[in-house]
FIKOLZA-1660 file (N, C-alpha, C; in steps of 0.1 Angstrom, whole numbers, plus 5000, padded with zeros to 4 digits):
% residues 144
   i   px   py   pz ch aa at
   1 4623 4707 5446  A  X  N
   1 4627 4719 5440  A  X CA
   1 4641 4720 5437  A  X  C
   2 4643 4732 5426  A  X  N
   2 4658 4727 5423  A  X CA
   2 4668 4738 5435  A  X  C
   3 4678 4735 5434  A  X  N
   3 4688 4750 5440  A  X CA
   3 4691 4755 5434  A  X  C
   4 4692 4760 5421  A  X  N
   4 4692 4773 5412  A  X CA
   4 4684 4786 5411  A  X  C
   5 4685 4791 5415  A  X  N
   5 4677 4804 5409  A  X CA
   5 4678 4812 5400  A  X  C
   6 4663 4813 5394  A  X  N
   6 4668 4816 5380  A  X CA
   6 4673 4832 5385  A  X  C
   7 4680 4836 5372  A  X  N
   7 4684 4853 5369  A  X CA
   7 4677 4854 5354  A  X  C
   8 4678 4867 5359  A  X  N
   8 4675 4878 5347  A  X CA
   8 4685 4876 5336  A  X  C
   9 4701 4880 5343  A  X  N
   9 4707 4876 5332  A  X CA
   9 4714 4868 5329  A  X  C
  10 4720 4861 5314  A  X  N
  10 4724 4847 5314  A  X CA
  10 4740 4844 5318  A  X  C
  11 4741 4844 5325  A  X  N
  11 4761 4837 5329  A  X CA
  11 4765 4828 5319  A  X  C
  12 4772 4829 5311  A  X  N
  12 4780 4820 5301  A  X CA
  12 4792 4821 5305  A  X  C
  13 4800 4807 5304  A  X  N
  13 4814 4805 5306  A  X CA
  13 4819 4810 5295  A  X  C
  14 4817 4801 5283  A  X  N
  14 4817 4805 5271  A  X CA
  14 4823 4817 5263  A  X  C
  15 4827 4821 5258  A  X  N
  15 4821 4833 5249  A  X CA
  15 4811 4831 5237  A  X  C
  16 4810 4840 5229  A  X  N
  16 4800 4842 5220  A  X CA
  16 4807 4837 5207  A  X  C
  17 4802 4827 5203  A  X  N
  17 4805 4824 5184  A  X CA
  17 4814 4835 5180  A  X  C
  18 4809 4848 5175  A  X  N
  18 4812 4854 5167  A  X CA
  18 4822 4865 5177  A  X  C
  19 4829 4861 5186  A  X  N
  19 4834 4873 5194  A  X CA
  19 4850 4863 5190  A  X  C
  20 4864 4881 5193  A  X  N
  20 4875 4869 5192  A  X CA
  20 4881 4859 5199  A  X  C
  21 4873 4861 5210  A  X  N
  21 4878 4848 5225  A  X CA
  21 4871 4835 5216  A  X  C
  22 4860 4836 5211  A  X  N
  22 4854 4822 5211  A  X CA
  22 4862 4818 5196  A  X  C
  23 4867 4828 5187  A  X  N
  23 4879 4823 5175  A  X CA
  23 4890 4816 5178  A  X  C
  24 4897 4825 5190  A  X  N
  24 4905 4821 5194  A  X CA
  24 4908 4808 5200  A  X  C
  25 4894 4803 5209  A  X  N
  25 4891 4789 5214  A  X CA
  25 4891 4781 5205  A  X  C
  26 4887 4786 5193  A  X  N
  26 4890 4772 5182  A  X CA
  26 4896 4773 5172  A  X  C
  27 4910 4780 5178  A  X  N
  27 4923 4778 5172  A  X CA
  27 4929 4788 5159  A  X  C
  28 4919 4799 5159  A  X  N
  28 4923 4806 5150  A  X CA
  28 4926 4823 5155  A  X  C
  29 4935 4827 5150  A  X  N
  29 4945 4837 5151  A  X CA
  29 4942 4850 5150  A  X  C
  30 4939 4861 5157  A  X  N
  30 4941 4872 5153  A  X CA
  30 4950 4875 5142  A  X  C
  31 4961 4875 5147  A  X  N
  31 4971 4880 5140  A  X CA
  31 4979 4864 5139  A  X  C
  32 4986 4864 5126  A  X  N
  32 4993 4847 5125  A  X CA
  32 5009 4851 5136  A  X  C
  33 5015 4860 5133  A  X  N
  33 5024 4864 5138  A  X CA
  33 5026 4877 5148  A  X  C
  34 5021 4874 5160  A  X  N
  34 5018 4882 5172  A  X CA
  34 5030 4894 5176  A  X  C
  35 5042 4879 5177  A  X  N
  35 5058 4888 5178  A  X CA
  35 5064 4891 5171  A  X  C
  36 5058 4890 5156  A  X  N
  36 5069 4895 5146  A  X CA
  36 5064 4909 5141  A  X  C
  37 5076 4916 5143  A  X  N
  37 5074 4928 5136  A  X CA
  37 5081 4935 5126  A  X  C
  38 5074 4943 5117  A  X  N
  38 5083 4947 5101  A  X CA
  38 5095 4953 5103  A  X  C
  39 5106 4944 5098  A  X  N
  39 5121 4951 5096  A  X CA
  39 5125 4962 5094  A  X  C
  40 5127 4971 5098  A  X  N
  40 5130 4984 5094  A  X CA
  40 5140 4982 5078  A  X  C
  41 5136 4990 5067  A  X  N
  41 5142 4990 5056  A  X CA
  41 5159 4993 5061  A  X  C
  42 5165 4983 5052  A  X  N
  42 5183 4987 5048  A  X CA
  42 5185 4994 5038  A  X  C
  43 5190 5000 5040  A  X  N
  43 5196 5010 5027  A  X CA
  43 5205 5006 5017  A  X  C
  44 5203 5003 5008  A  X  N
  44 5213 4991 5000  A  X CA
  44 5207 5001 4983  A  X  C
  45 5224 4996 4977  A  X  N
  45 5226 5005 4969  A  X CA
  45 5220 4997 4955  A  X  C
  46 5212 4998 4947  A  X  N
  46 5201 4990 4935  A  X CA
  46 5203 4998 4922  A  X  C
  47 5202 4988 4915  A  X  N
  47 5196 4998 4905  A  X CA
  47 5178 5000 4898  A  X  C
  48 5178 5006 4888  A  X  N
  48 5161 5007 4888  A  X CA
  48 5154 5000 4888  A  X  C
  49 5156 4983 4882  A  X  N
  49 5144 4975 4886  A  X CA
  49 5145 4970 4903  A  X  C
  50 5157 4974 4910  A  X  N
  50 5157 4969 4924  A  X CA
  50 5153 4979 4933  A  X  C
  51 5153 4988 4926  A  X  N
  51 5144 5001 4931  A  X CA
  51 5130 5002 4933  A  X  C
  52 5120 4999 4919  A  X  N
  52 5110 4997 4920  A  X CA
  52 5100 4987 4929  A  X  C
  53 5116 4978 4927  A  X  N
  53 5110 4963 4939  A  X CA
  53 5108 4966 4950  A  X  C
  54 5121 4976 4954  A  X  N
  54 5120 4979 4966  A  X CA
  54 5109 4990 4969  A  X  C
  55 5107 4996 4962  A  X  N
  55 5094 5010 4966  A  X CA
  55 5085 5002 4965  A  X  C
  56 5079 4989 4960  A  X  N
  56 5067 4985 4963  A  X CA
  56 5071 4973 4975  A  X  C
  57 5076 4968 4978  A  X  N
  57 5081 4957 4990  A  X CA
  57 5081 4968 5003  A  X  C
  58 5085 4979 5004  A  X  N
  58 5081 4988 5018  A  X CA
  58 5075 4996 5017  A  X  C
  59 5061 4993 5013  A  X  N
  59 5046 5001 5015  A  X CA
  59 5043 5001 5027  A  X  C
  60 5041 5015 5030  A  X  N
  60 5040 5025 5040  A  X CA
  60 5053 5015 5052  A  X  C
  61 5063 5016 5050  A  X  N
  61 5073 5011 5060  A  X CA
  61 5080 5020 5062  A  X  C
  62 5081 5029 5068  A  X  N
  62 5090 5043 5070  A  X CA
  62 5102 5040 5076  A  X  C
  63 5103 5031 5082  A  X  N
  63 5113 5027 5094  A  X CA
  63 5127 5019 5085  A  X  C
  64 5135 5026 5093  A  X  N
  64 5150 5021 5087  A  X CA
  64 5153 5032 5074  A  X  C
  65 5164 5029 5064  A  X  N
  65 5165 5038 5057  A  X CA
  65 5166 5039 5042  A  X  C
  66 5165 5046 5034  A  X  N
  66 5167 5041 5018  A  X CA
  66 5176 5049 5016  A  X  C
  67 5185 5042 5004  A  X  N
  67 5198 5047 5001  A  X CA
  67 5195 5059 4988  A  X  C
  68 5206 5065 4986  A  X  N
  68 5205 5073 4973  A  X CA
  68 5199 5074 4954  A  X  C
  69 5204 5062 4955  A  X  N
  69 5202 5052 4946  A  X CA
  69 5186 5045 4942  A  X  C
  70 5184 5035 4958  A  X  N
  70 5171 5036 4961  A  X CA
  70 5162 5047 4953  A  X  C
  71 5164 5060 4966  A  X  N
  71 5155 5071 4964  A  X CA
  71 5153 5073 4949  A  X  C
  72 5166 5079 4945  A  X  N
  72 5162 5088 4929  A  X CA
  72 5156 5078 4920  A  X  C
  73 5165 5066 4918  A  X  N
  73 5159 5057 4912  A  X CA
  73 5140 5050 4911  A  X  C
  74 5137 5053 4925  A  X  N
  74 5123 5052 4921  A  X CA
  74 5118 5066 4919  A  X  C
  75 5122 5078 4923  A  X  N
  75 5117 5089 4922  A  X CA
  75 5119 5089 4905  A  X  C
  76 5127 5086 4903  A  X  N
  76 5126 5084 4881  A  X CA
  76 5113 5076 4877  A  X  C
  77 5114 5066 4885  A  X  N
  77 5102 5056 4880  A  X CA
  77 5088 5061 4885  A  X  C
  78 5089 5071 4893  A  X  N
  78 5072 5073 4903  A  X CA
  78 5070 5089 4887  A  X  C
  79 5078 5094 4887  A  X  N
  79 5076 5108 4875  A  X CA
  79 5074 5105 4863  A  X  C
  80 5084 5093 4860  A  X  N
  80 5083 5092 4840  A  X CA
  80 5069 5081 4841  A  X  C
  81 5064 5073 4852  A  X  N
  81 5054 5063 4853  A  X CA
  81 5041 5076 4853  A  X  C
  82 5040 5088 4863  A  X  N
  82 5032 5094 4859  A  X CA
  82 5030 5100 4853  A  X  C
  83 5041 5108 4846  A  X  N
  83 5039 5117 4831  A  X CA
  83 5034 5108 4821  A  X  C
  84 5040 5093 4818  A  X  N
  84 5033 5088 4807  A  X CA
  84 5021 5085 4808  A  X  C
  85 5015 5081 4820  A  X  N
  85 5000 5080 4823  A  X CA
  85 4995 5087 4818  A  X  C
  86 4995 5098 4826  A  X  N
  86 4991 5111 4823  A  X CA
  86 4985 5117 4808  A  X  C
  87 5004 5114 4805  A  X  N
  87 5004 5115 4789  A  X CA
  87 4996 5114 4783  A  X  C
  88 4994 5099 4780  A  X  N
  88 4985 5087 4770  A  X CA
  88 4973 5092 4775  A  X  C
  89 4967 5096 4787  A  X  N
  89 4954 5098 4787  A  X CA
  89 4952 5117 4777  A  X  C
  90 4956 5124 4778  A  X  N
  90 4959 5134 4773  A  X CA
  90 4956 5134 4758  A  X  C
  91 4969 5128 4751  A  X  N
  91 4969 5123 4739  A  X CA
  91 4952 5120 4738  A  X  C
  92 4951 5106 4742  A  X  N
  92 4940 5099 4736  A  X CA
  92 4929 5105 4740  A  X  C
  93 4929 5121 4749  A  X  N
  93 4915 5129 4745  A  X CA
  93 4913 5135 4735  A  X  C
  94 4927 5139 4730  A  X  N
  94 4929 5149 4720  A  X CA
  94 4923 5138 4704  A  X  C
  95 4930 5130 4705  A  X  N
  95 4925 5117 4694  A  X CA
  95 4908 5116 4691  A  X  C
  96 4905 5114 4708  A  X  N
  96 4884 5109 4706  A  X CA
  96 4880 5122 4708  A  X  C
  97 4881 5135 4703  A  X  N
  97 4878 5146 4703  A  X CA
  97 4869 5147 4689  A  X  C
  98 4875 5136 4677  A  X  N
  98 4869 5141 4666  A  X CA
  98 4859 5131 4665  A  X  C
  99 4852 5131 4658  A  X  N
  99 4840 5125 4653  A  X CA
  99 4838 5110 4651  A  X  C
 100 4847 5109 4639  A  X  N
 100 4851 5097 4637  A  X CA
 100 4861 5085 4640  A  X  C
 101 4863 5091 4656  A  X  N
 101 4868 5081 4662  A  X CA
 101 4864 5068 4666  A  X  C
 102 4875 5056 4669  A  X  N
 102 4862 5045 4671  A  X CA
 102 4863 5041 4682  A  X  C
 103 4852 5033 4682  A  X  N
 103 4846 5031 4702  A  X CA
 103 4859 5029 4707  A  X  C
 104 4865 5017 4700  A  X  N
 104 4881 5011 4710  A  X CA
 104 4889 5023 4714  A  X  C
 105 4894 5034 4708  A  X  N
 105 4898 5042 4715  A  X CA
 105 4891 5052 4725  A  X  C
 106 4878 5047 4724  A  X  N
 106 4871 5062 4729  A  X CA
 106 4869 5048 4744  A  X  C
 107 4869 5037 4745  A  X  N
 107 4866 5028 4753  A  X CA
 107 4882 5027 4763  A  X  C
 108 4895 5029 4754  A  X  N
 108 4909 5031 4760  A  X CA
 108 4909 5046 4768  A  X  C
 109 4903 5055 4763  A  X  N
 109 4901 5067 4769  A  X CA
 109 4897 5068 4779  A  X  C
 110 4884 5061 4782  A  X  N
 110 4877 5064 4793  A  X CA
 110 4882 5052 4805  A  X  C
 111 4886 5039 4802  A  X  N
 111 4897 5032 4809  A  X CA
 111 4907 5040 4817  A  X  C
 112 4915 5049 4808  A  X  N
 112 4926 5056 4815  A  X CA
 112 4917 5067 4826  A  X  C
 113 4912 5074 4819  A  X  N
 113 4908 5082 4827  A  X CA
 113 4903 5082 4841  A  X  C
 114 4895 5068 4839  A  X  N
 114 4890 5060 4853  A  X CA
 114 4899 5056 4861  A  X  C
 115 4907 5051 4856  A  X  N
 115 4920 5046 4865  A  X CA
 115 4934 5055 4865  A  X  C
 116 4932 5066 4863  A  X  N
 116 4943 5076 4864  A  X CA
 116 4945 5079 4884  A  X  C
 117 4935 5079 4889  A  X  N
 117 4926 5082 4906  A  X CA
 117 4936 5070 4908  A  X  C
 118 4933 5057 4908  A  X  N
 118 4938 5044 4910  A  X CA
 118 4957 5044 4911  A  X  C
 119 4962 5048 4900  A  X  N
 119 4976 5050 4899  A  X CA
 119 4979 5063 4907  A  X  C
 120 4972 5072 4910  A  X  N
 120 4978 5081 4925  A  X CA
 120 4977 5071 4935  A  X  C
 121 4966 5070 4934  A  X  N
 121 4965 5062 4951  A  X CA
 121 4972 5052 4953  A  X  C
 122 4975 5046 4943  A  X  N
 122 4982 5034 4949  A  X CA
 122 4996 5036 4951  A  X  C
 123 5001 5050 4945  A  X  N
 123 5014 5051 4945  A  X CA
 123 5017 5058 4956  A  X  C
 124 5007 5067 4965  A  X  N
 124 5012 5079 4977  A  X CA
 124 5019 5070 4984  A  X  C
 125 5013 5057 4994  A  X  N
 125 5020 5052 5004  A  X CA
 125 5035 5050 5006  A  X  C
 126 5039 5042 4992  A  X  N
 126 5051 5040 4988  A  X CA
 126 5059 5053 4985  A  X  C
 127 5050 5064 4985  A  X  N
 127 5058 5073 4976  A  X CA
 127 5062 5081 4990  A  X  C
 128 5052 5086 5004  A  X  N
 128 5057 5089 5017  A  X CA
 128 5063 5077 5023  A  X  C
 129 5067 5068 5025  A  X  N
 129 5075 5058 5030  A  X CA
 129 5089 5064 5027  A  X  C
 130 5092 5061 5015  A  X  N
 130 5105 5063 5008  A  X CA
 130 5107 5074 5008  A  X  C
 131 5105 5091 5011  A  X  N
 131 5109 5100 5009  A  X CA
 131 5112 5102 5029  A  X  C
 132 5104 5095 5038  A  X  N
 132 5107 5094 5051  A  X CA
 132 5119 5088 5054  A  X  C
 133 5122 5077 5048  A  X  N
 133 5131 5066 5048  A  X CA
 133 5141 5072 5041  A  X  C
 134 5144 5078 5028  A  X  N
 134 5155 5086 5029  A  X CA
 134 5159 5099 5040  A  X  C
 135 5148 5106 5039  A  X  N
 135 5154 5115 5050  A  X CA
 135 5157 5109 5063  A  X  C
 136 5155 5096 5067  A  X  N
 136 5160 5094 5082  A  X CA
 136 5175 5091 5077  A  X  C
 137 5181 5082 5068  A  X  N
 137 5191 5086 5060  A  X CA
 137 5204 5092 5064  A  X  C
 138 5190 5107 5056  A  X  N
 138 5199 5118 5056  A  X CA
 138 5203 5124 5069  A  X  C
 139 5199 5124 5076  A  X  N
 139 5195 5129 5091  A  X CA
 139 5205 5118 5098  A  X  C
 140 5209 5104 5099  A  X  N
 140 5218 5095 5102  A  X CA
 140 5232 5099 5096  A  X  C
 141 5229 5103 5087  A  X  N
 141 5239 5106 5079  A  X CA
 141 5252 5122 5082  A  X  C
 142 5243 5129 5085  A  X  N
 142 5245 5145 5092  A  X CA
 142 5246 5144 5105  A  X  C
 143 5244 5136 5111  A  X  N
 143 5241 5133 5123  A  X CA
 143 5260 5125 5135  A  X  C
 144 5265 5117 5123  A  X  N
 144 5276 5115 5127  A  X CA
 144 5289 5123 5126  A  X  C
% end
């Protein structure tokens, strides 16, 4: 006879295939960089294309701070970016309103319109980051 007895339930050393201990046993990473963590933004003085760079390079990074410059400068680019959006979808309802419009614009229409949702959303994160990041700033700033 053997010296085992069976059980009900199964003991594995192991983990399971699909669990992260058993990923991890074959060499793959939760996270690639465990100890690194995101820089807090510097406040550095840009102008508008180094502005824009920078409002999409610290998506949702609130931490650290954005300069003056920074701020207004994308806050020009986040207003005149959504008025013209806006705009052009506007316009080109007023255009495929009449009759004899043709599909391509009435096909440009309905493009914008769909993705009008798309250009808010994609813009909030960036847009609360940097109005945080300046007021810590400001608040650093008042503060000495």
């Amino acid at each position: 006879m053997s010296e085992h007895k069976p059980t009900r339930y199964i003991h594995r050393e192991e983990p399971l295939e699909d669990t992260p201990e058993a990923l991890n046993l074959d060499g793959f990473e939760d996270e690639e960089h465990p100890d690194e963590h995101r820089a807090p933004a510097v406040a550095q003085q840009v102008g508008f294309a180094g502005a824009v760079r920078l409002f999409y390079r610290h998506y949702w990074n609130s931490k650290g701070q954005a300069s003056a410059s920074e701020f207004w400068w994308a806050t020009v680019y986040l207003a005149a970016g959504t008025i013209l959006y806006f705009g052009v979808t506007i316009w080109l309802n007023y255009l495929t309103l009449s009759e004899n419009a043709s599909s391509l614009l009435r096909t440009v229409f309905m493009l914008l319109v769909i993705t009008n949702p798309l250009w808010v959303v994609i813009n909030i994160g960036p847009a609360v980051s940097l109005f945080r990041r300046r007021r810590n700033a400001v608040t650093n700033l008042t503060s000495l």
